[in-house]
TIZARO-235999 format. One record per residue: residue number from 1; chain; x, y, z of N, C-alpha, C, O in turn. Coordinates in steps of 0.2 Angstrom, whole numbers. Example, Ala and Ser with C-alpha at 12.3 -4.5 7.8 and 13.67 -1.06 7.14 Angstrom:
2
REC num chaine  n.c1  n.c2  n.c3 ca.c1 ca.c2 ca.c3  c.c1  c.c2  c.c3  o.c1  o.c2  o.c3
REC   1      A    66   -28    39    62   -22    39    66   -16    39    71   -17    42
REC   2      A    64   -11    35    68    -5    36    64     0    39    67     6    40
//
This chain:
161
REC num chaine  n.c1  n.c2  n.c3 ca.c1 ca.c2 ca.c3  c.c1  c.c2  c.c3  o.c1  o.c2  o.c3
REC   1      A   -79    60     7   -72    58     5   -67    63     8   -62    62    11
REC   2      A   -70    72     6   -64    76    10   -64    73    17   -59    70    19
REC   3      A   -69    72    22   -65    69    29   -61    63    28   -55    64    30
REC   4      A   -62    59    27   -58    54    25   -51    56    24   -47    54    28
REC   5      A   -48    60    18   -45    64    18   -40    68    23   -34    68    23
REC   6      A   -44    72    28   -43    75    33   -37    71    37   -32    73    39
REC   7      A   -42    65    38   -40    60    42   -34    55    43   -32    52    48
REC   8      A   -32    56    38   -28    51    34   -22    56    36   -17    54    37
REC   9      A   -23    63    35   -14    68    34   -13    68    41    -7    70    42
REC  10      A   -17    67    47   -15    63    54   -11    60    54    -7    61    58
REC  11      A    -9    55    51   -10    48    48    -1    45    46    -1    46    40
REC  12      A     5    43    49    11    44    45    10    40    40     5    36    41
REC  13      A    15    39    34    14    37    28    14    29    27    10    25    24
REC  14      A    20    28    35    20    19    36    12    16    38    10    11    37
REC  15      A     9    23    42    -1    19    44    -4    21    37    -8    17    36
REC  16      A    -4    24    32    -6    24    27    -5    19    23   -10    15    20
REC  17      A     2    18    21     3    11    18    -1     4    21    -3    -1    19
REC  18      A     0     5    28    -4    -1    31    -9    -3    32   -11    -8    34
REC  19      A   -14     5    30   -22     6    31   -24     1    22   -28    -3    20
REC  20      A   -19     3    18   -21     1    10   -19    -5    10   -23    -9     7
REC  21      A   -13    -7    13   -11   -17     9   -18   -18    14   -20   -24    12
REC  22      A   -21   -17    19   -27   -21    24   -33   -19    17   -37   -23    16
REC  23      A   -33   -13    14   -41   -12    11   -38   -19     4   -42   -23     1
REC  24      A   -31   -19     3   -29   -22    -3   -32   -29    -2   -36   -31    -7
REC  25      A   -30   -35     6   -30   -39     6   -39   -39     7   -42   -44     3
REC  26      A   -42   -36    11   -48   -36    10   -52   -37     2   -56   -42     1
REC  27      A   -50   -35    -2   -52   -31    -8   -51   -40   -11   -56   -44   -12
REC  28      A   -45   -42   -11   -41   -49   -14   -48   -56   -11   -51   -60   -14
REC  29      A   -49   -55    -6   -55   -59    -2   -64   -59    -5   -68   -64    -6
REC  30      A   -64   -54    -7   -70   -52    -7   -69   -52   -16   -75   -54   -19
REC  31      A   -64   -51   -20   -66   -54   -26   -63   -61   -27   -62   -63   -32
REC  32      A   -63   -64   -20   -61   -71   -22   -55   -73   -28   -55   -78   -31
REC  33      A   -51   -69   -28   -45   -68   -32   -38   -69   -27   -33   -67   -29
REC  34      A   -39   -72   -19   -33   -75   -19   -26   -80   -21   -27   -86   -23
REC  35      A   -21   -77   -21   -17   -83   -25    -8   -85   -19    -5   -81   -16
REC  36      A    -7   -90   -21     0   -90   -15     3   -88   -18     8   -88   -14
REC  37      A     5   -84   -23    12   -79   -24     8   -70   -20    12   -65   -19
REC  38      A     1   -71   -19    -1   -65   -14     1   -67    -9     2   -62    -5
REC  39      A     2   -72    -7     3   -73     3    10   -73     4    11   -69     9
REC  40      A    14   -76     0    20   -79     1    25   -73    -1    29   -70     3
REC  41      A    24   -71    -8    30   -65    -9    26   -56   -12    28   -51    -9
REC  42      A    21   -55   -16    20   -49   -13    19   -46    -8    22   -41    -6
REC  43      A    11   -49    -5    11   -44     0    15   -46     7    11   -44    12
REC  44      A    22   -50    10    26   -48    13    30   -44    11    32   -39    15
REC  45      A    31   -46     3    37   -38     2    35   -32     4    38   -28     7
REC  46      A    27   -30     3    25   -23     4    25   -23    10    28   -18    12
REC  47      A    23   -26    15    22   -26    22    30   -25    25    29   -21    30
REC  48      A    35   -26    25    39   -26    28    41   -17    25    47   -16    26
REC  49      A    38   -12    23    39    -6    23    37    -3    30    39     2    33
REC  50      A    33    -6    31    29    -4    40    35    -6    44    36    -1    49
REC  51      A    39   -10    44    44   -13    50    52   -11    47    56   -12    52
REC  52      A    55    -8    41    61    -8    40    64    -3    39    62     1    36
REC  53      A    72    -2    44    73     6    43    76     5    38    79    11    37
REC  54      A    78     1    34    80     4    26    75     4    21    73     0    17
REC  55      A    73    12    21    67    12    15    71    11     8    69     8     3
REC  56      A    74    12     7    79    13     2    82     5    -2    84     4    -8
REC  57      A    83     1     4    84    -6     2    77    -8    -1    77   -12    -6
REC  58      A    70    -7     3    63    -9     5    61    -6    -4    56   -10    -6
REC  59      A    64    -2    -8    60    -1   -13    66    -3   -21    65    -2   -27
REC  60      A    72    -5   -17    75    -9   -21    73   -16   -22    74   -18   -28
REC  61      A    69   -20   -17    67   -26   -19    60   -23   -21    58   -26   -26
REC  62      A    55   -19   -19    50   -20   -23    47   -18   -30    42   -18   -33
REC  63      A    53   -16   -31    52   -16   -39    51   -23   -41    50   -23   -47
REC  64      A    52   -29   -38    54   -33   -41    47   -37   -40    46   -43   -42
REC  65      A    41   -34   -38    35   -35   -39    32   -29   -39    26   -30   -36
REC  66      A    32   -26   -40    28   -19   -41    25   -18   -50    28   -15   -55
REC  67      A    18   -22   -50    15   -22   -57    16   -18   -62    15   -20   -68
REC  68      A    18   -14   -62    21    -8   -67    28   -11   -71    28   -12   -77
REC  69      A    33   -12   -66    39   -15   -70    38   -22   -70    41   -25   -74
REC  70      A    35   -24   -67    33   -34   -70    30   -33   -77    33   -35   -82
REC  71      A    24   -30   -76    20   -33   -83    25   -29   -88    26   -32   -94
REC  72      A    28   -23   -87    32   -21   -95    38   -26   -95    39   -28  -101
REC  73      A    43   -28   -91    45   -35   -92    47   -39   -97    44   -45   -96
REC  74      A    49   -39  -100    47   -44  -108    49   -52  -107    48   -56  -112
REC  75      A    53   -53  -100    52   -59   -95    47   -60   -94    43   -56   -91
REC  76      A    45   -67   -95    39   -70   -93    40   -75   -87    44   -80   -87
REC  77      A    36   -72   -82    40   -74   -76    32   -76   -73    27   -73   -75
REC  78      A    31   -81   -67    25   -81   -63    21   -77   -61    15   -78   -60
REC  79      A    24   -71   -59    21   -65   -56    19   -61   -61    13   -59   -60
REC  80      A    22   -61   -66    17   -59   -74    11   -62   -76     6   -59   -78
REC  81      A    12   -68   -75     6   -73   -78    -2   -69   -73    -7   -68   -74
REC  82      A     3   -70   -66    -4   -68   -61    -5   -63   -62   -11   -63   -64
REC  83      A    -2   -55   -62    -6   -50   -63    -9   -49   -71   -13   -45   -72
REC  84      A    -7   -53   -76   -10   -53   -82   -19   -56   -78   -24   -53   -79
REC  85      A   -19   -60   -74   -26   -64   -74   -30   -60   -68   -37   -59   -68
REC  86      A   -25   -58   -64   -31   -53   -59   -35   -48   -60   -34   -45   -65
REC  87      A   -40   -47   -56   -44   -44   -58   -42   -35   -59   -42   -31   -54
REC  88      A   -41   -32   -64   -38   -24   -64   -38   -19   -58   -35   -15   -57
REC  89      A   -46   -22   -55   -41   -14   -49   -39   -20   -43   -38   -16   -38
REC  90      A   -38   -25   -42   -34   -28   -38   -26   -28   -42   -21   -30   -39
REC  91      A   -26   -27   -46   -17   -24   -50   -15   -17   -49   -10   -15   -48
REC  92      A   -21   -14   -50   -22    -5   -48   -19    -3   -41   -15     1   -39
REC  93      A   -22    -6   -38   -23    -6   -29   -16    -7   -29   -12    -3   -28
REC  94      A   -16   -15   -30    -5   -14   -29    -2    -9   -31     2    -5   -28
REC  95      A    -2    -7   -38     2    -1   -38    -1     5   -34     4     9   -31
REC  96      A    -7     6   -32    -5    12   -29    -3    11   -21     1    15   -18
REC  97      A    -5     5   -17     0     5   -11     7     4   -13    10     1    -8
REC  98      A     9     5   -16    18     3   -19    19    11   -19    25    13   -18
REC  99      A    15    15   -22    17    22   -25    14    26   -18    14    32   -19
REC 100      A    12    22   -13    13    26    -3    18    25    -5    21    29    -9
REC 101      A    22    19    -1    27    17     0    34    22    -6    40    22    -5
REC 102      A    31    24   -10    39    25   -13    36    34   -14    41    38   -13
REC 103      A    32    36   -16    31    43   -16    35    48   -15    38    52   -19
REC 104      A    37    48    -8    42    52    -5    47    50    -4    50    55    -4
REC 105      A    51    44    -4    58    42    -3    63    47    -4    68    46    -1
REC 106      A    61    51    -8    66    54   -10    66    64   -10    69    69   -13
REC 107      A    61    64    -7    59    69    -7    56    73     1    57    69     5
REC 108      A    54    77     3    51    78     8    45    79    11    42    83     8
REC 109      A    42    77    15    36    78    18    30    82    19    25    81    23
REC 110      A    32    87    15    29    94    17    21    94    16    19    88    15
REC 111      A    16    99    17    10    97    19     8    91    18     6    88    13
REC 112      A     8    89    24     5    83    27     8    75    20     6    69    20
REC 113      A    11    78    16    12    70     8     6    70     6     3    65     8
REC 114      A     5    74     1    -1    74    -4     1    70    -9    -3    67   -12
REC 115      A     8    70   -10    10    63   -15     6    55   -10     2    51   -13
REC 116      A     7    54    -5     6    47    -1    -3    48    -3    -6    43    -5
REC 117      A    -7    53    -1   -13    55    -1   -19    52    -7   -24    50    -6
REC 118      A   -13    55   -13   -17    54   -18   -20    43   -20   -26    41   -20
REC 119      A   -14    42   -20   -15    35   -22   -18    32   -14   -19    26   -15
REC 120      A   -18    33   -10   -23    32    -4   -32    33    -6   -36    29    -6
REC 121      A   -32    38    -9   -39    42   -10   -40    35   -16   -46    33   -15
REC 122      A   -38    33   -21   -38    31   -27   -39    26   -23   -45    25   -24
REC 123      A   -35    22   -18   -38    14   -16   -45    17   -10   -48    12    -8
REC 124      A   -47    20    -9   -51    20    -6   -58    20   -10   -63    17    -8
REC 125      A   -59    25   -16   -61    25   -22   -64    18   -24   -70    16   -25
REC 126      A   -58    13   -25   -60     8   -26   -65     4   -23   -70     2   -26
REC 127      A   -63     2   -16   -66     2   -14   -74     2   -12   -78    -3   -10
REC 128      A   -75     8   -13   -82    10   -11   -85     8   -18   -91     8   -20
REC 129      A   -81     7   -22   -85     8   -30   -87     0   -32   -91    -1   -36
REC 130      A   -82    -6   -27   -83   -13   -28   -87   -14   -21   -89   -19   -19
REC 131      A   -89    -7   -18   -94   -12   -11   -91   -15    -6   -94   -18    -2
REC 132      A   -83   -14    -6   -80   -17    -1   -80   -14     5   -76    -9     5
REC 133      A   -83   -15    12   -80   -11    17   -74    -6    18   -70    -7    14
REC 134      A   -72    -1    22   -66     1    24   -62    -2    30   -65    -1    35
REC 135      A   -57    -4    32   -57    -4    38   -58     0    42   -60     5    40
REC 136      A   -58    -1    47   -57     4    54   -50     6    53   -45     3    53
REC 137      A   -52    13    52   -46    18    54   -43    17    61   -36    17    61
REC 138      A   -46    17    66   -42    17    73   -36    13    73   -31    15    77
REC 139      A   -36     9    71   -27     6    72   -23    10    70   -18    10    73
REC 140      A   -24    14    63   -20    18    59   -17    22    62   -11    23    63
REC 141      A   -21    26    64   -21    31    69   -17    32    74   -18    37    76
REC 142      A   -11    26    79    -8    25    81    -1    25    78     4    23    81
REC 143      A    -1    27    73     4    30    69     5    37    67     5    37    61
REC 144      A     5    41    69     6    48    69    10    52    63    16    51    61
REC 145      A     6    57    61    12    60    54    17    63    61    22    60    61
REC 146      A    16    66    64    22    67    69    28    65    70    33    69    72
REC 147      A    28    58    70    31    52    70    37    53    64    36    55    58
REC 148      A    46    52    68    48    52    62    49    55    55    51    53    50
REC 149      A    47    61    57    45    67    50    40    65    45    40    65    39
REC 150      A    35    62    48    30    60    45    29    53    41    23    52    39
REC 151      A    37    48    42    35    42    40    31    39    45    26    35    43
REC 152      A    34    39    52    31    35    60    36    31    58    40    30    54
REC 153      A    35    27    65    41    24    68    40    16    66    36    11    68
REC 154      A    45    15    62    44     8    60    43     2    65    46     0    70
REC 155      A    35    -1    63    32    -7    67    29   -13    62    26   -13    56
REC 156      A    32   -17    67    27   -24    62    20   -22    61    17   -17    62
REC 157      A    18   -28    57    12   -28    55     6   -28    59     1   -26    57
REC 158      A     6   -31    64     3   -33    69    -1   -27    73    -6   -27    76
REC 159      A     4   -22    74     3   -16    77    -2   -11    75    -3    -6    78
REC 160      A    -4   -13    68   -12    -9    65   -16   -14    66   -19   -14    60
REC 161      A   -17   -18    69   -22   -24    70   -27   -23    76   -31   -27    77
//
């Protein structure tokens, strides 16, 4: 796990969050827990943090599916109903690719983002503990903590593929 680790502080925060919503959607496949509010409206919101230069607008709309403030909610809304039914570390997992994406927004980069790090490690955890493959890190890897002070350079989706 520490190599893993190592790997990943190469790694900018945009290929981190894109390395997780890929283990996320992997994860949604293999427990056969697909649903169309997964296709259509979460995992686009989260994915367009990889492509947008407003991070700041990017974590104003996703609170608006980020499991934490959905489910306390006292609105019952469809996105509620789904994370009430999914399977818990497929709810886990979204909050922690959500808490990449917003960890530092507001703070700085400093050794390599041990904030982005942690909940990276936590989906990788999962992971290995459901039997799910990893991806292949090499696409991530073309995202650079270098890059941008460490977020890298805003790219579509496609571009860790």
């Amino acid at each position: 796990m520490e190599k893993i680790t190592t790997e990943f502080k190469q790694i900018s925060i945009r290929g981190r969050l894109a390395f997780g919503m890929t283990c996320l959607e992997k994860l949604v496949i293999t427990l056969n827990s697909d649903h169309p509010l997964l296709q259509t409206i979460v995992f686009p919101k989260i994915w367009e943090f990889t492509s947008t230069e407003d991070l700041s607008e990017w974590e104003e709309n996703i609170n608006n599916i980020d499991p934490v403030c959905v489910l306390d909610d006292e609105v019952n809304s469809k996105l509620k109903e789904l994370y009430n039914k999914l399977p818990k570390d497929i709810v886990s997992t979204i909050e922690e690719v959500i808490t990449i994406g917003t960890a530092n927004l507001y703070g700085g980069t400093n050794n390599n983002s041990p904030s982005t790090l942690e909940p990276l490690n936590s989906i990788i955890k999962t992971m290995i503990k459901l039997n799910v493959p990893l991806p292949d890190i090499r696409p991530f890897k073309k995202s650079s903590f270098s890059e941008f002070h460490g977020w890298g350079e805003n790219r579509k989706r496609d571009f860790y593929q």
